[in-house]
MARTOR-109749 format. One record per residue: residue in one letter; z, y, x of N, C-alpha, C, O, CB in turn. Coordinates in steps of 0.2 Angstrom, whole numbers, padded with zeros to 4 digits, always signed. Atoms other than C-alpha are relative to their C-alpha. Last residue first. Glycine has a CB too. Example, Ala and Ser with C-alpha at 12.3 -4.5 7.8 and 13.67 -1.06 7.14 Angstrom:
! MARTOR-109749
S-0001-0006-0004+0036-0005+0068+0003+0005-0004+0004+0011-0001-0007+0002+0002 A+0000-0006+0004+0039-0022+0062+0000+0006+0004+0003+0005+0009+0006+0000-0005 
! end
This chain:
! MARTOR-109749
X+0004+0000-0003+0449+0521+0782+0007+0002+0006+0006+0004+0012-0007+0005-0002 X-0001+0009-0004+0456+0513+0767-0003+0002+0005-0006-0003+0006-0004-0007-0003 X-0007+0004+0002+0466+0531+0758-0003-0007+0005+0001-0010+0009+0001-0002-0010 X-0002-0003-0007+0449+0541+0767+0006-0001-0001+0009+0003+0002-0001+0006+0003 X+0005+0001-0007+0438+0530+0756+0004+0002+0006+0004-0001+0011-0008+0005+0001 X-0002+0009-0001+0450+0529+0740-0004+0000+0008-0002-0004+0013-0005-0008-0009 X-0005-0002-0003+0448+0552+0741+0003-0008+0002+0006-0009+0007+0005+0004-0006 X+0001-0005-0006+0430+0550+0738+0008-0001+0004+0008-0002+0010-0001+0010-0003 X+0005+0006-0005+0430+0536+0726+0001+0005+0007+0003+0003+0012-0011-0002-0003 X-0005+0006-0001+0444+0547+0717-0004-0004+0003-0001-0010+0004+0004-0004-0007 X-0003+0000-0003+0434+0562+0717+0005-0005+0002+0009-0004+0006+0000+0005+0000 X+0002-0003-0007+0419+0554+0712+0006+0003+0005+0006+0002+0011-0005+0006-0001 X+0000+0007-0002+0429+0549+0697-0003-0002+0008-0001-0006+0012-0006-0003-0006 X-0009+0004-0002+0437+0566+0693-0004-0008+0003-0001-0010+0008+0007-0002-0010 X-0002-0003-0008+0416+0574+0693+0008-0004+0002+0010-0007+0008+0002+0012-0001 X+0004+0001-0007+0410+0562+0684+0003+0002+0004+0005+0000+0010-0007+0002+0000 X-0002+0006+0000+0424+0565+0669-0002-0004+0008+0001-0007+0012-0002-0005-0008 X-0008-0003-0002+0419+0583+0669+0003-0010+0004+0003-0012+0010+0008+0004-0013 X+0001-0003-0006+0400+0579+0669+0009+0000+0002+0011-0001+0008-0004+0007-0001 X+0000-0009-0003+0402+0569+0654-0001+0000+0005-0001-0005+0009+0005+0004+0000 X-0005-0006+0000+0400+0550+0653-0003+0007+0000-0008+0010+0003+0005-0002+0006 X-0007+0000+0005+0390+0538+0645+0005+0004+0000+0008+0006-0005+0003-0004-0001 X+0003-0005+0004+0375+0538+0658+0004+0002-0009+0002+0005-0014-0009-0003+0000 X+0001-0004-0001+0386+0534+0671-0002+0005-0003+0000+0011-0003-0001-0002+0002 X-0005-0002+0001+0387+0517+0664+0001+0008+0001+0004+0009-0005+0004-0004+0003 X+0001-0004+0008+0368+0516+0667+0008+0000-0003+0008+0002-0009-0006-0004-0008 X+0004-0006+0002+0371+0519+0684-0001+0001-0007+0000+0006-0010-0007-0001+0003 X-0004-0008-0002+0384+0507+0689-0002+0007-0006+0001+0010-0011-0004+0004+0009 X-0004+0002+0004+0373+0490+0680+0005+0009+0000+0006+0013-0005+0005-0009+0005 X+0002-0003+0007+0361+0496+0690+0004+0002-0007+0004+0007-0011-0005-0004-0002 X+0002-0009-0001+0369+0497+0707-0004+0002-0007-0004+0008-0009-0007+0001+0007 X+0010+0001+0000+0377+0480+0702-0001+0008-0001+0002+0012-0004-0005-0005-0010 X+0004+0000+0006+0399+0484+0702-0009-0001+0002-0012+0003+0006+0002+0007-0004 X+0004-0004+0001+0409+0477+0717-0004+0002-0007-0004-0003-0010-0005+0000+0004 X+0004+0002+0000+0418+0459+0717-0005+0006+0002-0010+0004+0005+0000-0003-0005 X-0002+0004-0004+0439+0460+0719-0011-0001+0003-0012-0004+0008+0007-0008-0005 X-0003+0000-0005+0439+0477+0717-0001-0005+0004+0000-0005+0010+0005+0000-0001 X+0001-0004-0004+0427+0479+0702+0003-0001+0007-0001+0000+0011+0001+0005-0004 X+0008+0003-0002+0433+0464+0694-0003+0006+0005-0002+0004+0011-0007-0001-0008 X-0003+0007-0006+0451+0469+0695-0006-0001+0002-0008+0000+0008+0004-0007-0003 X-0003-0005-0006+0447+0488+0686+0001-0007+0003+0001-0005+0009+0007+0006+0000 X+0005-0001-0003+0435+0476+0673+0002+0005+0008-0001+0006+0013-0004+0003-0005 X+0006+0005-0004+0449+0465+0668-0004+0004+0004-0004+0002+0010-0005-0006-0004 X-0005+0001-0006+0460+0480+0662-0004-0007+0005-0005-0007+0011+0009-0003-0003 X-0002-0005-0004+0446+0488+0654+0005-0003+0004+0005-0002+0010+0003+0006-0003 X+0005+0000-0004+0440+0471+0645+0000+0005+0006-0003+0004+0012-0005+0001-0003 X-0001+0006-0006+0457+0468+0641-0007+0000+0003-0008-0002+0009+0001-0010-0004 X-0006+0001-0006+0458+0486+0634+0001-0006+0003+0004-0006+0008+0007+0001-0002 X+0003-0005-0004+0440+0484+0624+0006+0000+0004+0005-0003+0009-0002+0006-0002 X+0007+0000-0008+0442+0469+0619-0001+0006+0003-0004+0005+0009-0008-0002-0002 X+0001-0007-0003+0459+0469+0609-0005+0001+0004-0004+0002+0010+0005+0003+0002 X-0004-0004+0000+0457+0451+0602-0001+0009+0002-0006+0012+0001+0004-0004+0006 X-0001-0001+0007+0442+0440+0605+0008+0007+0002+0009+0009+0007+0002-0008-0005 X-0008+0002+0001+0443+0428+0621+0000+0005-0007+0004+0002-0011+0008+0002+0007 X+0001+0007+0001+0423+0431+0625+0007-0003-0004+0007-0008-0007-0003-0004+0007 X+0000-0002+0007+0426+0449+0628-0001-0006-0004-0001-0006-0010-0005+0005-0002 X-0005-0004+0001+0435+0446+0644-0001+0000-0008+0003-0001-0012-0001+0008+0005 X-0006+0003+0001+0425+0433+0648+0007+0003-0003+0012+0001-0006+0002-0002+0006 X+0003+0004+0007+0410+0444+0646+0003-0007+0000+0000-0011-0002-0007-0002-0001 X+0002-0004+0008+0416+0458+0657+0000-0005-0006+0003-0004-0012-0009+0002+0000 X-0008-0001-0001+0423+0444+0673+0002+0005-0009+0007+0004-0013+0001+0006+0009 X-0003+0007+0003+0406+0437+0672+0008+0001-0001+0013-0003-0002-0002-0008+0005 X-0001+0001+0005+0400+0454+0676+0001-0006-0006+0000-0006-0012-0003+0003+0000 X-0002-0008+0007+0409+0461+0688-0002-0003-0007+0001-0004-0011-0007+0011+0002 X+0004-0005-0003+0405+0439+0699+0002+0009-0006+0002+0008-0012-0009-0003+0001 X+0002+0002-0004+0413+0422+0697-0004+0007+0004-0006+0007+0009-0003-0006-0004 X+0008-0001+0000+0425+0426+0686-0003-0002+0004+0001-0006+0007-0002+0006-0001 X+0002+0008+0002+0442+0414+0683-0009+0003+0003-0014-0001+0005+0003-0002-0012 X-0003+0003-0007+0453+0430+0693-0006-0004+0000-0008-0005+0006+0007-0004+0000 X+0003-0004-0005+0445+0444+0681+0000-0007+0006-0004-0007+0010+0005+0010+0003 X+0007-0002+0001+0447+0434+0664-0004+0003+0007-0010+0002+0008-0001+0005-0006 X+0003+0008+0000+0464+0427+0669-0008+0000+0001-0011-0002+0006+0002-0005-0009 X+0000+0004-0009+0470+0444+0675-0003-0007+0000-0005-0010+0005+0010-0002+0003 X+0004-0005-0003+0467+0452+0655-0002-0004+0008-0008-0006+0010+0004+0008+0000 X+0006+0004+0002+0474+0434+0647-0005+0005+0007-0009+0003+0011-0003+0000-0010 X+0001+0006-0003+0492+0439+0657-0009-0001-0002-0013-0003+0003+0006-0005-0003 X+0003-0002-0010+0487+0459+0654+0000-0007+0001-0006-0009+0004+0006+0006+0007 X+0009-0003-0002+0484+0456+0634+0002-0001+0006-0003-0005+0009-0003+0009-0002 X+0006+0005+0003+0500+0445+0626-0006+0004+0002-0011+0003-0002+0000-0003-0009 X-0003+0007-0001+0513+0453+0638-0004-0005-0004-0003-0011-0003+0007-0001-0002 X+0002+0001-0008+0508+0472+0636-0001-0009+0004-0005-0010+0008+0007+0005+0005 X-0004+0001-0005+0506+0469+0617+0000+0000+0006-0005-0004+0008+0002-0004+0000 X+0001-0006-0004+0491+0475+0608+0007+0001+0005+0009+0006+0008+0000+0006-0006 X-0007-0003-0003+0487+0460+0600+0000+0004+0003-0005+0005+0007+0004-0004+0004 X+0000-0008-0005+0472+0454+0593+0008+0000-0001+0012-0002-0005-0004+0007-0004 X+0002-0006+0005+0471+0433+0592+0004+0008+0003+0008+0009+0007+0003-0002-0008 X-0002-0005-0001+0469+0419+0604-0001+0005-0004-0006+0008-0005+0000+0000+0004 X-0005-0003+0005+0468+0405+0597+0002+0002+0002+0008+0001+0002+0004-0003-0003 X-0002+0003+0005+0451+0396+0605+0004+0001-0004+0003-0001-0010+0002-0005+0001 X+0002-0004+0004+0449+0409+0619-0001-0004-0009-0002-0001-0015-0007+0003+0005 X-0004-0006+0002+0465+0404+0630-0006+0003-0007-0004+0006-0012+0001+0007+0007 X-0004+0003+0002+0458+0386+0636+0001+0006-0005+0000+0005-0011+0004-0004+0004 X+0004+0006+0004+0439+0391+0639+0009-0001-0004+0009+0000-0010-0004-0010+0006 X+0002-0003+0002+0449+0405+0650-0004-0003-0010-0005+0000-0015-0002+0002+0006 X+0007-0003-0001+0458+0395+0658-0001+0003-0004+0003+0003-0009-0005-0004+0000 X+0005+0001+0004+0478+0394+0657-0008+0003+0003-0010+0008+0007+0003+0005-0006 X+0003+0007-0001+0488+0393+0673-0003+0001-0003-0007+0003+0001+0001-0006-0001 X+0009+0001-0001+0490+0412+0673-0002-0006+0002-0006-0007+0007-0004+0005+0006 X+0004+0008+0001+0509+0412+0666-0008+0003+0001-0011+0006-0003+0002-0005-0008 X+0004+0001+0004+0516+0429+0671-0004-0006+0001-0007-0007+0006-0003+0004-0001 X+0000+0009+0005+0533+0428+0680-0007+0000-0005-0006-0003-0010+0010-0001-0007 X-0001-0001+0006+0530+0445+0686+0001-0003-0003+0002-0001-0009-0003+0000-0002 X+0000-0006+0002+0531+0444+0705+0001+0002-0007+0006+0007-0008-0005+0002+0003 X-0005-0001-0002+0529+0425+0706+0004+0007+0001+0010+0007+0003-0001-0003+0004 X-0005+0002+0005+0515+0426+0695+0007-0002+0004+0011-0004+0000-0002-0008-0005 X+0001-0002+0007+0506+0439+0701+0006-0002-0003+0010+0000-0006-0005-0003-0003 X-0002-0006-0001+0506+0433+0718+0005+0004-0006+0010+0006-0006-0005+0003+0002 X-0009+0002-0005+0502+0417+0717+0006+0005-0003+0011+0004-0006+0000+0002+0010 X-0005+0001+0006+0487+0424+0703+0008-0002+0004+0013+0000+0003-0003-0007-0004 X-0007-0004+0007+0485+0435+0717+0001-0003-0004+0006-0001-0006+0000+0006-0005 X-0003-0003-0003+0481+0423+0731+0004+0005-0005+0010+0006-0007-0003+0002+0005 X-0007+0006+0002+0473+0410+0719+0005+0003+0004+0011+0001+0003+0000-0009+0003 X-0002+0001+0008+0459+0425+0716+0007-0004+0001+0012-0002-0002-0006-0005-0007 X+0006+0005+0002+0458+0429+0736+0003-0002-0007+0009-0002-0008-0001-0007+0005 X-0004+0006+0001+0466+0443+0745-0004-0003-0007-0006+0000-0011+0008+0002-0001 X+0006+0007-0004+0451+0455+0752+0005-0007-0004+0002-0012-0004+0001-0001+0013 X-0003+0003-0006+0464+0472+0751-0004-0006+0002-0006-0007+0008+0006-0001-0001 X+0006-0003-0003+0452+0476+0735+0004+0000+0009+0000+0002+0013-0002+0009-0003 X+0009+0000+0001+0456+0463+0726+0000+0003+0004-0001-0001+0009-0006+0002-0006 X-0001+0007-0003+0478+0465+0732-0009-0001+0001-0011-0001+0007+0004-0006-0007 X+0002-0002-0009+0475+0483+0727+0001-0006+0004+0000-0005+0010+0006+0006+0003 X+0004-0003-0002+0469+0478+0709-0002+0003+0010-0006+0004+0014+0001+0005-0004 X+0008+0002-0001+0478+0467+0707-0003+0001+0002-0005-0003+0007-0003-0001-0004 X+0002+0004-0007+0494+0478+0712-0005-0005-0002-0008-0005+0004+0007-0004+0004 X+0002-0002-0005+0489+0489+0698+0002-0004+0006-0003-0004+0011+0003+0007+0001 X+0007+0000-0004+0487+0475+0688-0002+0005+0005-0007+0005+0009-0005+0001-0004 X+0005+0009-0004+0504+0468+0689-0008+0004+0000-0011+0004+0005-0001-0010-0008 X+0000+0000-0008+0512+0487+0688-0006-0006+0003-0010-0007+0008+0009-0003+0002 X+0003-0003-0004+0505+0491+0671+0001-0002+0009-0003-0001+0014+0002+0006-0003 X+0009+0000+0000+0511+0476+0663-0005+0004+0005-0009+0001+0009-0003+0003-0009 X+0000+0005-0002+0529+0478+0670-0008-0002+0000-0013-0002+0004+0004-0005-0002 X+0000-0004-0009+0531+0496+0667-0003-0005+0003-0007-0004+0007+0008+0002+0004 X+0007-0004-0003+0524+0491+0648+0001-0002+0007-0003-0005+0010-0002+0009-0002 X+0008+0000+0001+0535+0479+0647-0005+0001+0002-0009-0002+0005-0002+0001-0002 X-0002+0004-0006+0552+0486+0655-0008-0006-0001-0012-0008+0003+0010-0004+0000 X-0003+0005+0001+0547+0499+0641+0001-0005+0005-0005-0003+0008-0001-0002-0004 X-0005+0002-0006+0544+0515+0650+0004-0007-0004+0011-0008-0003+0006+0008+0001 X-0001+0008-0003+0527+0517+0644+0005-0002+0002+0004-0006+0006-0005-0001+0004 X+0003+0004+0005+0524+0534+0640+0006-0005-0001+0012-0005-0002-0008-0003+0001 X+0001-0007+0002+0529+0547+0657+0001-0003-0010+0004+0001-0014-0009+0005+0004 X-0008-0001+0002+0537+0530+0664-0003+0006-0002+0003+0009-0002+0008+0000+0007 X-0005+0005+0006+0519+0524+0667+0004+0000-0003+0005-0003-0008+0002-0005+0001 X+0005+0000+0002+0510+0536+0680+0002-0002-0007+0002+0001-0012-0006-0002+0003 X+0001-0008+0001+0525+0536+0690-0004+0003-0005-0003+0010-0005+0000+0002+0005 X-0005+0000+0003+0528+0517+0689-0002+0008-0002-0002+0010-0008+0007-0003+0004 X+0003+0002+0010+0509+0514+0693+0008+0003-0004+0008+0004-0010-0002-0013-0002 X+0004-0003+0005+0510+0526+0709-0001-0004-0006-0005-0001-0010-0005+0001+0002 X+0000-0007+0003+0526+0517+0715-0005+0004-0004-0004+0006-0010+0001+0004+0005 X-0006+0001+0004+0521+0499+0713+0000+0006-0003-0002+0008-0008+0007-0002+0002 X+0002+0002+0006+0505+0503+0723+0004-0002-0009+0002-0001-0015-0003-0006+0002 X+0001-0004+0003+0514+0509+0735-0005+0000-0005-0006+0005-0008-0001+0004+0003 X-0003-0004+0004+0522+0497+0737+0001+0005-0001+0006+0008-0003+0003-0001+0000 X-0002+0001+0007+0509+0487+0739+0006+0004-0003+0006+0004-0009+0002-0007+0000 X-0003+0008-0002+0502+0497+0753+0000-0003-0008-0003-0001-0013+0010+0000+0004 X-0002+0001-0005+0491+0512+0754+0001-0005+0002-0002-0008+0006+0003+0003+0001 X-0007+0001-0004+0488+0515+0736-0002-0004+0008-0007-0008+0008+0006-0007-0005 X-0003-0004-0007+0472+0523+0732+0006-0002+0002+0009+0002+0005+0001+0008-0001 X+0000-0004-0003+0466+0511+0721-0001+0004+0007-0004+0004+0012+0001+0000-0001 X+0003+0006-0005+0477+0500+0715-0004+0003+0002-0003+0001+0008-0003-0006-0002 X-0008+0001-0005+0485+0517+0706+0000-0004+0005+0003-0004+0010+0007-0002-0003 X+0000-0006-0006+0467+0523+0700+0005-0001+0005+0005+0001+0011+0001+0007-0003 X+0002+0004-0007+0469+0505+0690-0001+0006+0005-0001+0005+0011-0009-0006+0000 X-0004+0000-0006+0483+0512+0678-0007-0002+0007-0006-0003+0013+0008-0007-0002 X+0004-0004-0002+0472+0515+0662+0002+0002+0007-0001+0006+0010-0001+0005-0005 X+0007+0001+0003+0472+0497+0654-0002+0007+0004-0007+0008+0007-0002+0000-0011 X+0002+0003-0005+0490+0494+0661-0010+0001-0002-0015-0003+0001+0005-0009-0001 X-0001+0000-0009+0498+0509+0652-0004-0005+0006-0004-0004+0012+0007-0001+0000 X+0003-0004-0004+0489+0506+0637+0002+0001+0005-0002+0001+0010-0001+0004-0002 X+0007+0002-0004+0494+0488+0634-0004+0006+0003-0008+0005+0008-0005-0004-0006 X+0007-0001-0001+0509+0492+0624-0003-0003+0004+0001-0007+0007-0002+0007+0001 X+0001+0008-0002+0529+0489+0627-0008+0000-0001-0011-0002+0004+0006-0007-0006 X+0006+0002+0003+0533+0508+0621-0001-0008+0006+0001-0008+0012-0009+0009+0000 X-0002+0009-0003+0551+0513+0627-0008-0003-0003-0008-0008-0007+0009-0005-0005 X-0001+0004+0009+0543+0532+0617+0001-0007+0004-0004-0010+0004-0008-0001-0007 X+0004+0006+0000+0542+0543+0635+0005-0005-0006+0011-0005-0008+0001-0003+0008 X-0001+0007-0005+0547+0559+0630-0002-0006+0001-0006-0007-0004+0006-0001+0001 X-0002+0007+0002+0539+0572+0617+0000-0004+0007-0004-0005+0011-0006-0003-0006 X-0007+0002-0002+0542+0591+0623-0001-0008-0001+0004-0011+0001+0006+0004-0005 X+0001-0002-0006+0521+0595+0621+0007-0003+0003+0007-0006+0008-0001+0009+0000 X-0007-0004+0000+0519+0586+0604+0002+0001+0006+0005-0004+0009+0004-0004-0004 X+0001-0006+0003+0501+0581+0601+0006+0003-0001+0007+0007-0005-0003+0000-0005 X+0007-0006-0004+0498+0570+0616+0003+0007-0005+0004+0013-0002-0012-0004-0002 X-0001-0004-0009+0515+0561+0611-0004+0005+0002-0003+0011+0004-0003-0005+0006 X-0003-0004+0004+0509+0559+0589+0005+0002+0009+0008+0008+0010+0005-0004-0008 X+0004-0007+0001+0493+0552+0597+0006+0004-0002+0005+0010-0003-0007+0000-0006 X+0004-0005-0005+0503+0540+0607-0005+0005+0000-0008+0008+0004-0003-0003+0004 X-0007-0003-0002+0516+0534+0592-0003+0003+0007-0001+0008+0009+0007-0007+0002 X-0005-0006+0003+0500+0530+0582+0003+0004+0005+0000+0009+0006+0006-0003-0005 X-0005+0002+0001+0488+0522+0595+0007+0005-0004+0011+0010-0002+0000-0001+0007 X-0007-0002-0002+0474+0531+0599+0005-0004-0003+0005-0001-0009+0001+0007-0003 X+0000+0006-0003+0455+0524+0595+0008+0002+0002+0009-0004+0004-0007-0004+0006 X-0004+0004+0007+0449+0541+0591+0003-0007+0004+0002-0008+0010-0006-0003-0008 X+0001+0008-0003+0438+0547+0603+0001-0003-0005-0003-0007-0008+0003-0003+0005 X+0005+0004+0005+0439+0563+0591-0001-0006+0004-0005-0009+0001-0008+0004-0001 X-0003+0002+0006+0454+0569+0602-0003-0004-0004-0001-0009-0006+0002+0005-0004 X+0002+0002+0004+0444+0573+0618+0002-0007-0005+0000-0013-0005-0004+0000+0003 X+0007-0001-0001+0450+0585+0625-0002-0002-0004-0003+0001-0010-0003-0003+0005 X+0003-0006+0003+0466+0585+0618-0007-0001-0002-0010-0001-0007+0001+0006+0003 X-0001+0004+0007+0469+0567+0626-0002+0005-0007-0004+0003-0012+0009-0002+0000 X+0006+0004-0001+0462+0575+0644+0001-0003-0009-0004-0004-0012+0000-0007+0008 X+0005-0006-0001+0477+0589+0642-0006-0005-0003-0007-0005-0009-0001+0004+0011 X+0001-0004+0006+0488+0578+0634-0006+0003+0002-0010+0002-0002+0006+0004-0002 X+0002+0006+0006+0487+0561+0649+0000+0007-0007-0003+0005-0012+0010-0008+0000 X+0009+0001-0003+0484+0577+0664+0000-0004-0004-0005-0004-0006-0004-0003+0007 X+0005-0007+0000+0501+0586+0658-0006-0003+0000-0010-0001-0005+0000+0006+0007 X+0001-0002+0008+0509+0569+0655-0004+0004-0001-0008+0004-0005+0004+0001-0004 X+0002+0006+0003+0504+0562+0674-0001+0000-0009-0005-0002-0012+0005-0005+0003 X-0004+0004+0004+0510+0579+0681-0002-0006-0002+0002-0004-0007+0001+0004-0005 X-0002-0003+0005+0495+0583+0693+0005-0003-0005+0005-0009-0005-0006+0001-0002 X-0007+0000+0000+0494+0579+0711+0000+0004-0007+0001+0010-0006+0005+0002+0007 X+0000-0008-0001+0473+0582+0709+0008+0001+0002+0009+0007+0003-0003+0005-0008 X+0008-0003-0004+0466+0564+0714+0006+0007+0001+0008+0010+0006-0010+0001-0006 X+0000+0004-0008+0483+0552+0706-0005+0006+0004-0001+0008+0009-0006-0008-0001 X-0003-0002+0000+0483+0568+0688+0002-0004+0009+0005-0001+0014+0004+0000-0006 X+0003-0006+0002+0464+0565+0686+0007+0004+0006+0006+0007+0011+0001+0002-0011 X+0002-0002-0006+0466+0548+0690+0001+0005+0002+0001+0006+0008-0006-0001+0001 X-0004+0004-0007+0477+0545+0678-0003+0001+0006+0001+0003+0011+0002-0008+0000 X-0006-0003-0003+0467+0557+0665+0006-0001+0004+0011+0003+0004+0002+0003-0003 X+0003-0006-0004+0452+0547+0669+0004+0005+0001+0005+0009+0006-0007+0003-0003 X+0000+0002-0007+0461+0530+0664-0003+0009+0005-0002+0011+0010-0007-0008+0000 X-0007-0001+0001+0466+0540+0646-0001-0004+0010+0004-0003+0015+0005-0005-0009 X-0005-0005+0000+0450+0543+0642+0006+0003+0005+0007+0008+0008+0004-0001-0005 X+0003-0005-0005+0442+0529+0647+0002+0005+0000+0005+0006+0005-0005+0001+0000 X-0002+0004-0006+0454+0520+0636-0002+0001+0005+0001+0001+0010-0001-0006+0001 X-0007-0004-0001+0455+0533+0621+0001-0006+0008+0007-0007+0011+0007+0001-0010 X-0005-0001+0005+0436+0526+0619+0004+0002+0003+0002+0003+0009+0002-0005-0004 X-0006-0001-0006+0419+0527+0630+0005+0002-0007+0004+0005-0012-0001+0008+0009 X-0004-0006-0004+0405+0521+0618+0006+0000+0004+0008-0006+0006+0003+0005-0005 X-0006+0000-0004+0393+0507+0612+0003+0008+0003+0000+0012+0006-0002-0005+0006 X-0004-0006+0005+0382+0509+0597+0007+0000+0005+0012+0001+0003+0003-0002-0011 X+0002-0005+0000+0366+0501+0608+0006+0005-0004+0005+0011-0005-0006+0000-0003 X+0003-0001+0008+0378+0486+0614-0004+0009-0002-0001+0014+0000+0008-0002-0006 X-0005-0007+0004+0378+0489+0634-0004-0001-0008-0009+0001-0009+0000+0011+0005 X-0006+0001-0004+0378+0468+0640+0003+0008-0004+0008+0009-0006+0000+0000+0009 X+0000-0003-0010+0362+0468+0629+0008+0000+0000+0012-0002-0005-0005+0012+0002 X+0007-0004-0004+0364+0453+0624+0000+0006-0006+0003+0005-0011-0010-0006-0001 X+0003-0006+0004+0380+0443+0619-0004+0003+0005-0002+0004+0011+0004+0006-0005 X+0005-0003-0001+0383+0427+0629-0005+0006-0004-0011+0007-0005-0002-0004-0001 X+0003-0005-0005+0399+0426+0632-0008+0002+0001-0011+0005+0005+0002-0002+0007 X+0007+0003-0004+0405+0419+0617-0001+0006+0007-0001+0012+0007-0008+0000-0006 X-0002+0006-0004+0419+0423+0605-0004-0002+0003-0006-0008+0001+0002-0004-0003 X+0005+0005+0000+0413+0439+0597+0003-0004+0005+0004-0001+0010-0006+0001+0001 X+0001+0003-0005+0426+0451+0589-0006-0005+0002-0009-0007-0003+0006-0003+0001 X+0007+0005+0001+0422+0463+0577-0002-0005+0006-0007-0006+0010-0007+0004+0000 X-0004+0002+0009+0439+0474+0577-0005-0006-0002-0004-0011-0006-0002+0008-0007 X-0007+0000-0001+0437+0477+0597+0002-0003-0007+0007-0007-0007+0002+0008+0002 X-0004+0005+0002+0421+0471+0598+0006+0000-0004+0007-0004-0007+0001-0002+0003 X+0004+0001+0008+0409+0489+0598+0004-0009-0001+0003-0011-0007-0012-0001+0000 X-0002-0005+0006+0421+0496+0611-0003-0003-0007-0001-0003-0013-0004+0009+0002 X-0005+0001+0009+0421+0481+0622-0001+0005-0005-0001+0002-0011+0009+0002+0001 X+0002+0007+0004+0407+0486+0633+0004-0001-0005+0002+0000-0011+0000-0005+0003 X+0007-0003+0003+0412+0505+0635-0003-0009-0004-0004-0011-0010-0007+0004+0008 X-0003-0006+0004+0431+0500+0640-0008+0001-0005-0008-0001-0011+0003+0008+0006 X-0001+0006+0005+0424+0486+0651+0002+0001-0006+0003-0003-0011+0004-0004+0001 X+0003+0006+0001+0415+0496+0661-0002-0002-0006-0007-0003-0009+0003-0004+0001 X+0003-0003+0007+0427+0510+0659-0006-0004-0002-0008-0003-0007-0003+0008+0001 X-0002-0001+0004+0438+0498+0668-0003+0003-0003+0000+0003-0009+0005+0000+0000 X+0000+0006+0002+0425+0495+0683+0003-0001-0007+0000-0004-0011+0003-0005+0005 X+0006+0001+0006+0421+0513+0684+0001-0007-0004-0001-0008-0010-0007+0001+0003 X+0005+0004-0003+0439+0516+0691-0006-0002-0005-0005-0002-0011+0003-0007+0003 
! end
């Protein structure tokens, strides 16, 4: 979803240089890029859109484009080893590139299913699976109509993830983590607490920590629960490839006649 490359492209120049505030100007810093988190959301879609293996389309797209960088040891030494099985990995990537699975799911549970199946290829720590599941159903909860205190409900009786904290309250001592279990709870806080795509962005990056994947996982909720600004869209747009355009189109194409 564009909303997680969003937040993926905004974050990218934080991620190690965090800024605690939400008022940084401009929203797309000029040395900003798409990292191994857009990446890696476009080959979920890739493999969601085309029924393609979920690891075939996470190596193929990871090959691609290797020089992103930003990879995770134990998941560049996957991409680059064709037999390598899922590493019990507990991470943050599986839920940063899962929102194609909220989406186009149908129900909720199929929303489960397509995040587990996208997820157990890596990610099969009961962690990750868990990180990744909560925001794909976020995502399809947002875009079902159901209201921020409806998924946190939801959420946290489904996940046991604490989302009392504010956002004011969480960005005071919180530090980087790449844990599925200290990023997606703050990530759902930032999308729930927002007020509109891009107050949902700059909450996200306002808490510090791994900003670019909490801002990718916040921004696939914001997008669902809010739309993205027609401008705001457009010059995101102007960061990707053609290849990446074309998979994203066909997952907006294919979500229309999944909600129709």
């Amino acid at each position: 979803m564009l909303g997680a490359i969003i937040g993926d492209i905004v974050g990218s120049v934080y991620e190690f240089r965090n800024y605690r505030a939400k008022d940084f100007d401009p929203f797309f810093h000029p040395k900003a890029f798409f990292t191994d988190d857009t990446v890696c959301t476009i080959a979920v879609a890739d493999a969601l859109v085309n029924q393609r293996d979920p690891a075939t389309s996470l190596r193929d797209w990871g090959r691609r484009y290797w020089d992103n960088g930003g990879w995770g040891q134990r998941f560049a030494l996957w991409i680059a080893t064709d037999d390598m099985g899922p590493y019990d990995s507990l991470g943050n990537g599986a839920a940063m590139r899962v929102s194609g699975a909220g989406l186009l799911a149908r129900s909720l549970e199929e929303a489960l299913t397509l995040s587990d199946m996208v997820t157990e290829v890596t990610h099969n720590h009961p962690e990750g699976m868990k990180g990744a599941a909560a925001t794909a159903v976020s995502v399809f909860l947002a875009r079902s109509g159901a209201s921020a205190e409806a998924i946190r409900s939801d959420i946290t009786q489904r996940f046991g993830y604490d989302l009392s904290l504010t956002v004011d309250q969480i960005r005071p001592t919180y530090r980087y983590n790449e844990r599925s279990q200290d990023t997606v709870p703050q990530a759902l806080i930032c999308a729930l607490e927002a007020t509109d795509f891009e107050d949902a962005i700059r909450n996200a990056i306002s808490i510090g920590g791994d900003s670019d994947t909490i801002a990718a996982i916040a921004g696939g909720i914001a997008e669902a629960r809010f739309g993205i600004d027609e401008e705001m869209a457009k010059k995101a747009w102007t960061f990707l490839p053609e290849e990446m355009k074309n998979v994203l189109n066909a997952l907006y194409k294919q979500a229309e006649v999944t909600a129709s």
